[in-house]
C-alpha positions in Angstrom: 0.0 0.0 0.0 2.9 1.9 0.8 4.4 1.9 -2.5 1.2 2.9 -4.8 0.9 6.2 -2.8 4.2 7.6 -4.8 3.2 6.2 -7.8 -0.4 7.6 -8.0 1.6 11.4 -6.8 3.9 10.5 -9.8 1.2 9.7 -12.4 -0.7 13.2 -11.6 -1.2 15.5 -14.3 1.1 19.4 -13.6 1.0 22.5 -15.8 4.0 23.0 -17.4 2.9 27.0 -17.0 1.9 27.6 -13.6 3.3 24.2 -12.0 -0.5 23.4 -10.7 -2.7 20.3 -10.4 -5.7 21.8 -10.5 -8.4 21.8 -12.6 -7.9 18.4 -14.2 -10.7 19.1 -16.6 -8.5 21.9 -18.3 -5.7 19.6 -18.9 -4.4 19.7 -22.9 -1.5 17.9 -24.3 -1.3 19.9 -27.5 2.6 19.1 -28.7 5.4 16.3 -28.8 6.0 17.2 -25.2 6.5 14.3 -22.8 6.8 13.1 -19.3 6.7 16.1 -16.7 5.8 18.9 -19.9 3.2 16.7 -21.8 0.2 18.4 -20.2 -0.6 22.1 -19.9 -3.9 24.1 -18.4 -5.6 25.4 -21.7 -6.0 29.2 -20.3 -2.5 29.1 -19.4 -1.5 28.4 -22.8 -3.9 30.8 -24.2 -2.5 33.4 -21.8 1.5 32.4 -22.7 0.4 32.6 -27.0 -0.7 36.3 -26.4 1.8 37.6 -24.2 5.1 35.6 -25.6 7.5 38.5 -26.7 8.1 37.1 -30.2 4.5 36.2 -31.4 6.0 32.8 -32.1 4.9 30.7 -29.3 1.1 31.6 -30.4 1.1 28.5 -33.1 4.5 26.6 -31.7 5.3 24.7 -28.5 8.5 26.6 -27.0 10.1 23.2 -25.6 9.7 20.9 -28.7 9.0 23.5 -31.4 5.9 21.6 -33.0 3.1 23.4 -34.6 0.2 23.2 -33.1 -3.1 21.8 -34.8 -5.4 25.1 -34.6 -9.3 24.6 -35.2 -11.1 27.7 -35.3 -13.9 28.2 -33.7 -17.7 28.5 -35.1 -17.5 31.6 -36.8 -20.1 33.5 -35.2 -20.2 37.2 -36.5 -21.8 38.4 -33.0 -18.7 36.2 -31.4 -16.6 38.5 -33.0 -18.1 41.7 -33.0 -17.9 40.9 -29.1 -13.8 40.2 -29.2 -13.3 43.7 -31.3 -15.1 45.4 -29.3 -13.6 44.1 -25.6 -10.3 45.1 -27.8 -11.0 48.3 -28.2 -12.3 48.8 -24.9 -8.8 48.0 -23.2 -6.7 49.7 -26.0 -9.1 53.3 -24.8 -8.5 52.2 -21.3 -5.0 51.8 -21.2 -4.7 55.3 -23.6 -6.8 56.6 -20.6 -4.8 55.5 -18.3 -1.8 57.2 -19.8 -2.8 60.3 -20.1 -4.4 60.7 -16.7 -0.8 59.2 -15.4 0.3 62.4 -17.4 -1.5 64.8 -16.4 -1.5 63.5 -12.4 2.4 64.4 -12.8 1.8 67.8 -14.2 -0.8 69.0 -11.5 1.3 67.3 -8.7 4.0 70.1 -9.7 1.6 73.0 -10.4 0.4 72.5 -6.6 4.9 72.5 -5.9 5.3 75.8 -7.6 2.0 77.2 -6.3 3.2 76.2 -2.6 6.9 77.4 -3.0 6.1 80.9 -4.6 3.1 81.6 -2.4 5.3 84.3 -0.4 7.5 86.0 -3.4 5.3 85.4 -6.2 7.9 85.5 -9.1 6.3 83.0 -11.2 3.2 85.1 -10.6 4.7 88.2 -11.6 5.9 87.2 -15.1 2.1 86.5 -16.4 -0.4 88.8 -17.4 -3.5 89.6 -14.1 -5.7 88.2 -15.9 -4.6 84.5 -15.8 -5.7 82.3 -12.9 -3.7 81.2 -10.6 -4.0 77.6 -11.7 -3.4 78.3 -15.0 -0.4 80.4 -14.3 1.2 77.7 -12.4 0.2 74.3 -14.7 1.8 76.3 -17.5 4.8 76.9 -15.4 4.8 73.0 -14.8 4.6 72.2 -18.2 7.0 74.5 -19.7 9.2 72.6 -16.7 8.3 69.5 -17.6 9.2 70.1 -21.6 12.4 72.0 -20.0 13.5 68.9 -18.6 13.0 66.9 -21.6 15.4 69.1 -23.4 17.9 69.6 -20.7 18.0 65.6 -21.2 18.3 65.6 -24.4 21.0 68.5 -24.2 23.1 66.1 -21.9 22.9 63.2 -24.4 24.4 65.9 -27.3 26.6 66.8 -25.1 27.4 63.0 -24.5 27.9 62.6 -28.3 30.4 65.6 -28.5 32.6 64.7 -26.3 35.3 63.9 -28.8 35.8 67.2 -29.8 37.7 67.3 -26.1 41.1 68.6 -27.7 39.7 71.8 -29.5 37.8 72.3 -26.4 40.6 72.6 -24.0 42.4 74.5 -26.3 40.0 77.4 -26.1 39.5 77.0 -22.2 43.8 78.4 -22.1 42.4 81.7 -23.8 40.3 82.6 -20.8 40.4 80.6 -17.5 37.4 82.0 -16.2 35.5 80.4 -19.0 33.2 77.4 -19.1 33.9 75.7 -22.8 31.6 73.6 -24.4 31.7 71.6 -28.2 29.8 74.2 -29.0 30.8 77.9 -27.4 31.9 79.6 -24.6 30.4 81.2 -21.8 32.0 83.6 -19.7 31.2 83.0 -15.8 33.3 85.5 -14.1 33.0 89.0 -15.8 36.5 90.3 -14.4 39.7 89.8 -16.1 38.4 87.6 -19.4 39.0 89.4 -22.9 38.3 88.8 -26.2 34.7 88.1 -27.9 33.4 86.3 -24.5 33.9 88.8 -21.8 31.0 90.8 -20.5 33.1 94.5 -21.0 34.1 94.4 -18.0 30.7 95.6 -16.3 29.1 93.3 -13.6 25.5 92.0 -14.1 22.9 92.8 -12.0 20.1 90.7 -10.0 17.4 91.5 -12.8 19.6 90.5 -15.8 21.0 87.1 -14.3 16.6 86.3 -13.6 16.4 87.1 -17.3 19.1 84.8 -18.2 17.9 81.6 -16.2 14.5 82.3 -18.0 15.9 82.3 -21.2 17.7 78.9 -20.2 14.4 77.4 -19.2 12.5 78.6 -22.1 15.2 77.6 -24.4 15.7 73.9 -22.5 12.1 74.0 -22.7 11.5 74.4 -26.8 14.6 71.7 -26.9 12.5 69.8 -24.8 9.1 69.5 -26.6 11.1 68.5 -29.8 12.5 66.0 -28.1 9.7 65.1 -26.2 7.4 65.3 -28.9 9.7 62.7 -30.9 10.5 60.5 -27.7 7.0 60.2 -26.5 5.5 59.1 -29.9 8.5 56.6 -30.8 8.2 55.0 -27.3 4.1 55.6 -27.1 4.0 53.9 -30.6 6.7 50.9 -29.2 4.8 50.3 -26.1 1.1 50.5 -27.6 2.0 48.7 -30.9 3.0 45.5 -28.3 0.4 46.3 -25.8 -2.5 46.1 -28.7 -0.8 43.6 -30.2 -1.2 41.5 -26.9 -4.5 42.1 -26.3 -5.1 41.2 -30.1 -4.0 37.9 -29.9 -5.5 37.5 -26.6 -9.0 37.8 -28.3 -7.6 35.8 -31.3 -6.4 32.9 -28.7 -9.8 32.5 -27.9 -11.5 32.1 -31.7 -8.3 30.0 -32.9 -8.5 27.1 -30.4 -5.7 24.6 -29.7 -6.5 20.7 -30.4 -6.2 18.3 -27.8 -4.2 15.6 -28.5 -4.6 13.3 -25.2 -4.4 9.7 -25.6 -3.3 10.2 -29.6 0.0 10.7 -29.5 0.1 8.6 -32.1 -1.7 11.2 -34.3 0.9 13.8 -33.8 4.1 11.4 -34.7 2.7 10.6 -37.9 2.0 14.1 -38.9 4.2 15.8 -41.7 7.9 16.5 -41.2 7.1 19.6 -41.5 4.7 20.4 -39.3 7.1 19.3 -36.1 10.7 19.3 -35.4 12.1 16.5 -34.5 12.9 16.5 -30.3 16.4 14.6 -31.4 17.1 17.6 -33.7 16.3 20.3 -31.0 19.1 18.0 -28.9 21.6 18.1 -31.4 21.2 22.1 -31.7 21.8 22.8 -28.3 
């Protein structure tokens, strides 16, 4: 009695997916898989063919590489009217989603910059009376925002200009007080620099330095909503164009239905060469 208890633990069927005995009624053994990987839950395979990275795994088994035998189901024109729809309803969900993320990050820093210049107001000061408040500051945090998509994308021209070191040192021994770049100089102490970067020898005042860092943020900030404009849509398209493409074959998992092979193994070894890879093959590859 003793040694049928292992025997019968042994001979239970496990998911190759999710490791689980459960739900015997699920079971599927849709490949050339054998011993411990023969048997697999039929959601979890439906879930692994629409979220595999490389689309392949949709209509191949990963471990021995055979195709599987897809029967489509009924077609049933309210069926699938029902599976576009439920597609479009997460693809306008997740775009939802996305831009409320969005905009959650731009008001969070409008309430910032509303807080920290509620005693000076200098952000106030540089709009017209008869914007809001609000509006005053969520443009301020979105001309931010853009600035510091273009002060990244600065640093990463910067990055790629670094081998033009040597003519950039060389113009750094004309004027010590001078911070040199690939592309120009700029003068940061006004006293004892000559030539075309010194600041004629006058020093600058409270008002002109405010104007300068403006011009930096306004500048970093039209640098930033190229960049972010070309950023966002390659990495928007990227993301989205795998996302739908996901939830596509998701719905189509569910209209192009694996066969069960169980008990017909038989069935699957005498199928066309080229339907299945040999396992022997596989073997030799690795």
């Amino acid at each position: 009695m003793g040694e049928r208890i292992p025997l019968q633990l042994n001979s239970a069927k496990t998911c190759r997916i999710c490791f689980d005995t459960d739900n015997p009624n699920d079971f599927i053994s849709p490949c050339l898989c054998k011993g411990g990987s023969a048997y697999v839950h039929r959601k979890c395979l439906d879930d692994w063919r629409s979220v595999n990275k490389n689309g392949r795994a949709f209509n191949y088994c990963d471990v021995c590489q055979f195709e599987y035998v897809i029967e489509p189901v009924v077609d049933d024109p309210s069926s699938d009217k029902h599976r576009l729809l439920v597609f479009r309803l997460l693809v306008t969900r997740d775009i939802t989603l996305i831009v409320l993320l969005f905009q959650l990050i731009i008001v969070g820093m409008t309430f910032l910059l509303q807080a920290a210049d509620k005693k000076s107001n200098t952000i106030k000061d540089l709009y017209p009376n008869s914007m809001s408040s609000f509006g005053i500051y969520y443009l301020s945090s979105l001309i931010l925002f853009f600035a510091f998509l273009g002060l990244l994308g600065l640093i990463g021209f910067c990055c790629g200009c670094m081998n033009d070191n040597h003519n950039t040192n060389r113009r750094s021994d004309t004027c010590p007080n001078c911070a040199c770049y690939p592309y120009n100089c700029i003068c940061l102490d006004c006293h004892g620099c000559d030539g075309d970067n010194n600041c004629s020898g006058g020093g600058g005042d409270g008002g002109g330095a405010a104007i300068v860092v403006i011009v930096i943020i306004l500048i970093f900030a039209a640098i930033g909503i190229v960049v972010g404009v070309i950023l966002t849509a390659m990495l928007v398209s990227k993301i989205m164009k795998r996302h739908t493409n996901k939830l596509w074959l998701r719905q189509e998992a569910k209209k192009y239905v694996v066969t069960d092979f169980q008990g017909r193994m038989h069935e699957l070894e005498s199928m066309p060469a080229q339907r299945r890879i040999e396992v022997s093959t596989i073997h030799v590859q690795k």
